[in-house]
N, C-alpha and C positions, 0 to 999 in steps of 0.2 A: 359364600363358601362353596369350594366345588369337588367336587372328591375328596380328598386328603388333604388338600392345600389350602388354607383357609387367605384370598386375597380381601383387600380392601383398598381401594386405589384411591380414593379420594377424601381425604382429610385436610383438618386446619392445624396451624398453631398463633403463638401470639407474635410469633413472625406476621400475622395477617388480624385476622379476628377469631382465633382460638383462643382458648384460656389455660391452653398447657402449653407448656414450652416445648423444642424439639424433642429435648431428651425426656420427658416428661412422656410427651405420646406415643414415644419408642416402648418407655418401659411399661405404658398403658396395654398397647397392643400387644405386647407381649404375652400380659397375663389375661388377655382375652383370648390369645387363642391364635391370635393373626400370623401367620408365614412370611406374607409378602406382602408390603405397606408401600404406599406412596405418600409423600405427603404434597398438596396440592395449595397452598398458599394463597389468596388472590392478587395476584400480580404482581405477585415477588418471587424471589428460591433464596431467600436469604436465609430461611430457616433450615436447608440442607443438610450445609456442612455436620452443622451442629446434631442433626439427625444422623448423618451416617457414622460420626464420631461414637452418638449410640450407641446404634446398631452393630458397630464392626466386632466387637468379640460376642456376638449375641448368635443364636439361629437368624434372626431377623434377616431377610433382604429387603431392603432400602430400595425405593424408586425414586428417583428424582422429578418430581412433577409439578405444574404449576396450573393456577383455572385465570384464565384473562374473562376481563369483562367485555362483552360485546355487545352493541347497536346494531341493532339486525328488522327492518321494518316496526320502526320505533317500540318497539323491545327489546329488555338487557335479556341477551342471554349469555352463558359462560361455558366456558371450552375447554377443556381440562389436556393440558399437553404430558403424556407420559413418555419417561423414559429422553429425557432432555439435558441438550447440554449444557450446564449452568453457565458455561464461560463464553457461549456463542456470544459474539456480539451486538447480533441484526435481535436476535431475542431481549435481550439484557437493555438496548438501547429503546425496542418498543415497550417493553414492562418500564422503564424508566417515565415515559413519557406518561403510562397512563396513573403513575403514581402522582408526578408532578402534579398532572389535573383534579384526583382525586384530593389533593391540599386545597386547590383555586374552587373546588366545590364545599369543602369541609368549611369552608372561612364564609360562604354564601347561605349555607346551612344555619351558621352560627348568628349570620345577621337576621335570618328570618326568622330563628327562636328570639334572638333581642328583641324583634318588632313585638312580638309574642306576649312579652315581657320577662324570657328567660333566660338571666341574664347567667354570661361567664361561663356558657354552652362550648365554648371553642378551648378554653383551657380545660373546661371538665370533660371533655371530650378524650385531648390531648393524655391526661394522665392515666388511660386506659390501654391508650393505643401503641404499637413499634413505634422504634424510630424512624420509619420508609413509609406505614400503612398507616392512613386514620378513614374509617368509615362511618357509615351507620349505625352497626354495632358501638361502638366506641360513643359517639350521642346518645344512644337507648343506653348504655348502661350507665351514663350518667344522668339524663332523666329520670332514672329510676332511682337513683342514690337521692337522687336530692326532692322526692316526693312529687316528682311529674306527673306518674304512671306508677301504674302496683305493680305492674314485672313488663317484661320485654314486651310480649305478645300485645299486650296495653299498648305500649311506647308507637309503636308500628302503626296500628291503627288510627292514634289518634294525634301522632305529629310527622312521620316518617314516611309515607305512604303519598302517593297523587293525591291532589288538594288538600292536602294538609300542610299545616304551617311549617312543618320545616323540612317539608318533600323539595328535592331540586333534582329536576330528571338528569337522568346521565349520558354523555354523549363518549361513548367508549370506542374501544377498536373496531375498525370494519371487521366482517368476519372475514374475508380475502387474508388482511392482516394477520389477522390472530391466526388462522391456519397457517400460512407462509411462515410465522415465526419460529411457531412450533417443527414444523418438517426441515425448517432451514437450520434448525440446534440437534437434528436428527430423533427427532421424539413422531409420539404420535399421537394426532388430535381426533378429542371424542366430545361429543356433547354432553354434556355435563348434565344429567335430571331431565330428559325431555320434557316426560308427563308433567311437570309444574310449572310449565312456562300456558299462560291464560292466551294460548293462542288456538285458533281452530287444528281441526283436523290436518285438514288443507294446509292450514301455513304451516305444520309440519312437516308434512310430505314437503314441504316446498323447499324447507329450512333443509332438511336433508337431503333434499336434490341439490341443494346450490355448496351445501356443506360437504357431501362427495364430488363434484364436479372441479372446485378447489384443493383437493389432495386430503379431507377428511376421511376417518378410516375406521371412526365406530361410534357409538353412543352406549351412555349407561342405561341398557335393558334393567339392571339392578341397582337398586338407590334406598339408601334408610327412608322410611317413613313412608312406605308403599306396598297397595294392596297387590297381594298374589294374581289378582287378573289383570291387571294393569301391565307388569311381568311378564306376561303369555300376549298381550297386546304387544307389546314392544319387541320381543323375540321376535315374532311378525315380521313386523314391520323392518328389524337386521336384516334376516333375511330374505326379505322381497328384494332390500335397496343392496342386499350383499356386502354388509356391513359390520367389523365384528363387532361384539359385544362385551359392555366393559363393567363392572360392579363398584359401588363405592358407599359407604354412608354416609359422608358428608357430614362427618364427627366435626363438633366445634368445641366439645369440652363436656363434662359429667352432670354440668349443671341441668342440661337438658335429658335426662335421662330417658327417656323416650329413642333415642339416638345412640348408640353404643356401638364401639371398632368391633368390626368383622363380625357381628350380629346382623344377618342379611338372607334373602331369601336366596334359595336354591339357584344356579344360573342354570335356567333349561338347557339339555342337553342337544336338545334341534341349533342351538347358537355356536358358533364359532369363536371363543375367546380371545378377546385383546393379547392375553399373555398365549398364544398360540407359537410364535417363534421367538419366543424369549430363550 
């Protein structure tokens, strides 16, 4: 929240692995409080329309946004494109391809729970997930239906995760890629959650030098589930690299209650906002 205007730029629906539907999140945010919503899908905008359908006799403004997954020094990180045009077609044909893969890895997933001996992983998978998106989420939450795991957090640990039985690492967009797409649909790209990627210091700074040098233009200084000095580290670090700053919770649904639309810390006023020339 920043003044008067309470943003929240990064969210899910079951367009991706949320557990609300578009209109559903519209009419969530609403009654939390939110002004200005993006919704941020993983590697889709299929949930859009159906969001701004929402939104449009509402206060609400609607961003159009999406988060790509990225390989970036064999780490997934994610990139959250705001302000995009869903009909680009350099965009629409990269998010294509990295869903395809996401299927050719969901089916690899599912053999290495068989090996497991957990068996019919890829149909209980399936009836969790869109018709575009099937992830991890979508696996945990049938492991857990079917007495895998006692809840998600479970699920992650102890099959989802590197060396674990049904971990299959990800070979996603370059980030060259994934920024090119975004700037090329006319949006603009932010690093999605720095502080939670288990990378040093250094490869930070680095991730964000190579991530401004390709036409990136901000990162989430502001993220649900993050301490207030972490916050003040990050404001920083914006603006040393002259970078703006962008907020989000990264809401995936009520179930996680710890997580709530436009429930966020303050964005330090020393930052310069993503929403600066909107």
């Amino acid at each position: 929240m920043t003044g008067m205007t309470c943003y929240d730029l990064h969210t899910h629906s079951t367009a991706s692995d949320g557990s609300l539907t578009p209109d559903e999140l519209v009419a969530r945010a609403i009654d939390q409080g939110v002004d200005v919503l993006a919704l941020t899908d993983h590697d889709g905008s299929e949930g859009i329309n159906a969001a701004r359908r929402a939104a449009k006799e509402t206060q609400l403004t609607l961003i159009a946004g999406v988060e790509i997954s990225v390989t970036w020094g064999h780490n997934t990180i994610h990139i959250v494109g705001l302000k995009i045009d869903i009909d680009n077609q350099n965009l629409q044909q990269g998010l294509s391809s990295l869903r395809e893969y996401r299927i050719s890895r969901a089916h690899e997933m599912a053999n290495r729970l068989d090996k497991e001996g957990i068996a019919g992983a890829w149909e209980g998978a399936r009836k969790y997930a869109s018709e575009v998106m099937l992830g991890r989420v979508h696996f945990a939450k049938f492991l857990v239906e079917h007495g895998h795991a006692k809840d998600m957090s479970d699920v992650f640990k102890r099959y989802l995760v590197r060396n674990k039985p049904g971990y299959v690492p990800g070979q996603w967009a370059t980030l060259e890629d994934a920024v090119n797409w975004i700037n090329d649909a006319g949006g603009q790209a932010v690093i999605a959650h720095p502080a939670r990627y288990k990378i040093t210091a250094t490869k930070l700074r680095r991730l964000i030098t190579e991530f401004k040098e390709i036409g990136g233009v901000g990162f989430e200084v502001v993220s649900g589930r993050q301490h207030p000095e972490e916050v003040k580290k990050l404001a920083r670090l914006a603006n040393q690299f002259e970078l703006q700053a962008s907020c989000g919770s990264d809401f995936h649904g009520p179930e996680n209650n710890w997580v709530e639309l436009g429930r966020l810390t303050a964005m330090p006023e020393s930052c310069v906002p993503i929403w600066a020339d909107w």
